[in-house]
N, C-alpha and C positions, 0 to 999 in steps of 0.2 A: 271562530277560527282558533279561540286560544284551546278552548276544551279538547278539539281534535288537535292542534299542537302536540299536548300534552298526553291525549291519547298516543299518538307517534311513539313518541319519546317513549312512553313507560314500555310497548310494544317492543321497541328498537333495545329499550334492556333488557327485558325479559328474555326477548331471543337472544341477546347474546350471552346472558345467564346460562338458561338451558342450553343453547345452540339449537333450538327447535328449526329455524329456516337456514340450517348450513347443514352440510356433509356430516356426518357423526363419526370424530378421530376417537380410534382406539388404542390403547397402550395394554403391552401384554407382559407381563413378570415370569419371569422364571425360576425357582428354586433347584439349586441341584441336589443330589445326594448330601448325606452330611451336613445341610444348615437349612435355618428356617428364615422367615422372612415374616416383617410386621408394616402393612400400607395402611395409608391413612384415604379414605375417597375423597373425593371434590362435597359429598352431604354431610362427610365428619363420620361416617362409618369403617370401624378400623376391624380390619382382617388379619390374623395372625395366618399367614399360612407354611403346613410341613414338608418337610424335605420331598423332593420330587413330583412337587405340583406347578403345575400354570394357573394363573387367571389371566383372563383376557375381561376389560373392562373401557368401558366408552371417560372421556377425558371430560366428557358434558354428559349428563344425566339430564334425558327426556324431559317435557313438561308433565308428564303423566304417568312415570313409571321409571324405575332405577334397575337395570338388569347387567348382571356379570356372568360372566361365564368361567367354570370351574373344573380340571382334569387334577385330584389331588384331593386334600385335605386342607382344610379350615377352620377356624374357628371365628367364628359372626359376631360384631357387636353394631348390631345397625341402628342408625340414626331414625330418629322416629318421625316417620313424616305419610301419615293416614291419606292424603291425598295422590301420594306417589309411591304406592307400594316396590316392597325389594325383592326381584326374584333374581337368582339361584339358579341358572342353567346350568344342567349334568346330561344333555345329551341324549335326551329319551326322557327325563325325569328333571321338575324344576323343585324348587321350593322357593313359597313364596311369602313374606313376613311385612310387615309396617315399622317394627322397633323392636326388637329382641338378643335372645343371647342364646346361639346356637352353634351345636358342629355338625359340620359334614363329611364325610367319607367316601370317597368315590373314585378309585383308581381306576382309569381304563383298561386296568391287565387284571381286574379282579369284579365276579360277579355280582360282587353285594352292593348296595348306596346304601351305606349309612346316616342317619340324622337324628341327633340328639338333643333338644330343649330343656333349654337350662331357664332362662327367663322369657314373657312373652305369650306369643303365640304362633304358630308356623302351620304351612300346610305344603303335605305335599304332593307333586298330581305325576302322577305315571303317564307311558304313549299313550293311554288309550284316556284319557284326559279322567281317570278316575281319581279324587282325591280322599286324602289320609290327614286330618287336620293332628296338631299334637297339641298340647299341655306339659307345661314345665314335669321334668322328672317324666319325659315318655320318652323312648328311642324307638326309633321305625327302620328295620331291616327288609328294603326292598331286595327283589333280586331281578334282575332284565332278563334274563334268561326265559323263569318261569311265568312273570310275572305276579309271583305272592307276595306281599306283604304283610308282616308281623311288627305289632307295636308292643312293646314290652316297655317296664318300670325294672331301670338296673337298679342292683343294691347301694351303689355307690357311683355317684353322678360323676364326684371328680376325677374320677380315674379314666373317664373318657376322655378328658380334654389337658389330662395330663400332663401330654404331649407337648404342650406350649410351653414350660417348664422342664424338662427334656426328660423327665420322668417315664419310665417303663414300667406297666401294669400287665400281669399275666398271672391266668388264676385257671387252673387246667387246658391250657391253651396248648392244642398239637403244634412241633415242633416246624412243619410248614408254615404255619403261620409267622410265629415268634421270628422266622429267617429272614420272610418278606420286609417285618418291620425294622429290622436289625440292619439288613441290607440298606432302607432308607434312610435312617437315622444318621446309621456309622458311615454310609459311603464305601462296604466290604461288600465282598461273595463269599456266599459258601459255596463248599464242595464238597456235594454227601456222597460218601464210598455206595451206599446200603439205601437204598428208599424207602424199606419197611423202616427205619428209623424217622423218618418223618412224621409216623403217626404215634412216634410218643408225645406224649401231656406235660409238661412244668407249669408250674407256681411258681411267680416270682417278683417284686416290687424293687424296684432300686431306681436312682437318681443319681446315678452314677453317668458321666458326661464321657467316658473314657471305656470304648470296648472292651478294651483288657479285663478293667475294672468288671466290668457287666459280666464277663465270661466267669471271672471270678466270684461273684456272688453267685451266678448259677450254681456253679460247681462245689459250693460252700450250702446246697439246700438241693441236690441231688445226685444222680449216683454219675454224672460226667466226669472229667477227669483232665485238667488243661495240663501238660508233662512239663511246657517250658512257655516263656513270654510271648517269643517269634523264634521264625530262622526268615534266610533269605528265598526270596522266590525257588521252587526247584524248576529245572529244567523238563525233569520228567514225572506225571504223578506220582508217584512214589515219591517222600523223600527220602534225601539221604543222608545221614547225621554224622560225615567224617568216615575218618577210616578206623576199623576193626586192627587192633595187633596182628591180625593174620594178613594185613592188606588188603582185606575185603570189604566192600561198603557193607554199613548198617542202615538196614532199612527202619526208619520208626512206624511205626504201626498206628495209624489214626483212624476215627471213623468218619469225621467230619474235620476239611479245611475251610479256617474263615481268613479268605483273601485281602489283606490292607493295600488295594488298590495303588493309594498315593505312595506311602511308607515303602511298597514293594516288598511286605514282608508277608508270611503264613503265619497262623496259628494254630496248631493242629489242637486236635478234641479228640479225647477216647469217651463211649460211653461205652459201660455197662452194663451187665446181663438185667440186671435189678429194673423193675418198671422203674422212669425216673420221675416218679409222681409227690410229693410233696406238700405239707401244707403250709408248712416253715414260712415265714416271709423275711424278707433282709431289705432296711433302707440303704 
């Protein structure tokens, strides 16, 4: 009687450990525009995650397997536990680790999954359950679309994960991009006059916390041109910068408005004829 006792008992805590024989509660985090966020899990695995992502993750971790789900960007430092692998749900595509140091990329309004291994080991399996195992210093650029995937070796690891440090890395990077990331970070919109300017390219590295700031190192390593700080929201696209001696409004001429949302203010951007391609870099 005592052995089965004892059997009981350790049963009765294990499940309540895991919660293997209860309902499985989940808790879901939000990040909004503008700020990051750092969780710690119930295994000791701590998630940095970037501005405008969710996880959704169980509050008891299975007896056989540790799984979150992910709309967003991350960076992974998992708890090493070979009998209860960690996977990574992206909704078409998981990745799945035991103990490692990884990020992930995976916005719902953008083609690519990105995943980059820093320490470890990782793999990861598309819809069609085909997998793409990685090695530290490998980044794997899936696409859902097409279904290819490409595994490449960056020149420089840390400028993927940057990000947790509020660091901006851009190193011929079309100007579509650059807005997306800008938009998340800063919590702004832009609002491009001209669309062919989307497919200009900037270089750029800076650590700068303050948009303004940021706008101003661009403009300090290519041929952009920021005229003033802000003005106040305009009522109509066009702005209007006061009145002219004659009583007639001055219109200022931009090419690109980046939105401060909270602030309620504009910052208009001229660019120039000049490709704005640069190799220049600015901390």
């Amino acid at each position: 009687m005592i052995p089965f006792l004892f059997l009981s008992i350790s049963l009765w805590f294990l499940a309540d450990r895991t919660g293997v024989f209860s309902a499985t509660e989940y808790a879901e985090l939000k990040v909004p525009c503008g700020e990051q966020m750092q969780v710690v899990l119930q295994d000791g695995t701590v998630i940095q995650l970037n501005s405008d992502t969710r996880l959704r993750y169980p509050k008891k971790f299975g007896l056989f397997s540790r799984s979150v789900e992910l709309w967003g960007e991350g960076f992974f430092v998992v708890a090493k536990d070979k009998k209860r692998p960690f996977i990574v749900d992206l909704k078409g595509v998981e990745v799945k680790v035991t103990g490692t140091k990884f990020n992930v990329k995976a916005y719902p309004s953008e083609p690519n999954v990105w995943v980059t291994l820093e320490e470890g080991g990782v793999l990861l399996k598309d819809i069609k359950n085909k997998e793409y195992p990685l090695v530290p210093g490998e980044s794997a650029e899936y696409n859902r679309t097409s279904g290819i995937c490409q595994i490449t070796k960056p020149d420089d690891m840390s400028q993927i994960s940057s990000w947790c440090s509020n660091s901006l890395n851009f190193y011929l990077t079309p100007l579509r991009d650059i807005i997306k990331v800008m938009e998340r970070q800063y919590d702004v919109h832009f609002v491009v006059r001209d669309s062919t300017l989307l497919n200009n390219r900037f270089t750029l590295s800076t650590s700068k916390v303050n948009v303004d700031d940021v706008l101003r190192d661009l403009e300090a390593v290519s041929s952009i041109t920021v005229p003033m700080a802000s003005i106040s929201f305009p009522s109509v696209m066009n702005l209007v910068w006061g009145l002219g001696w004659s009583g007639l409004p001055i219109v200022l001429p931009y090419s690109i408005l980046v939105r401060r949302k909270r602030e309620k203010t504009d910052i208009p951007i001229l660019i120039g004829s000049v490709s704005p391609i640069n190799n220049k870099r600015r901390g």
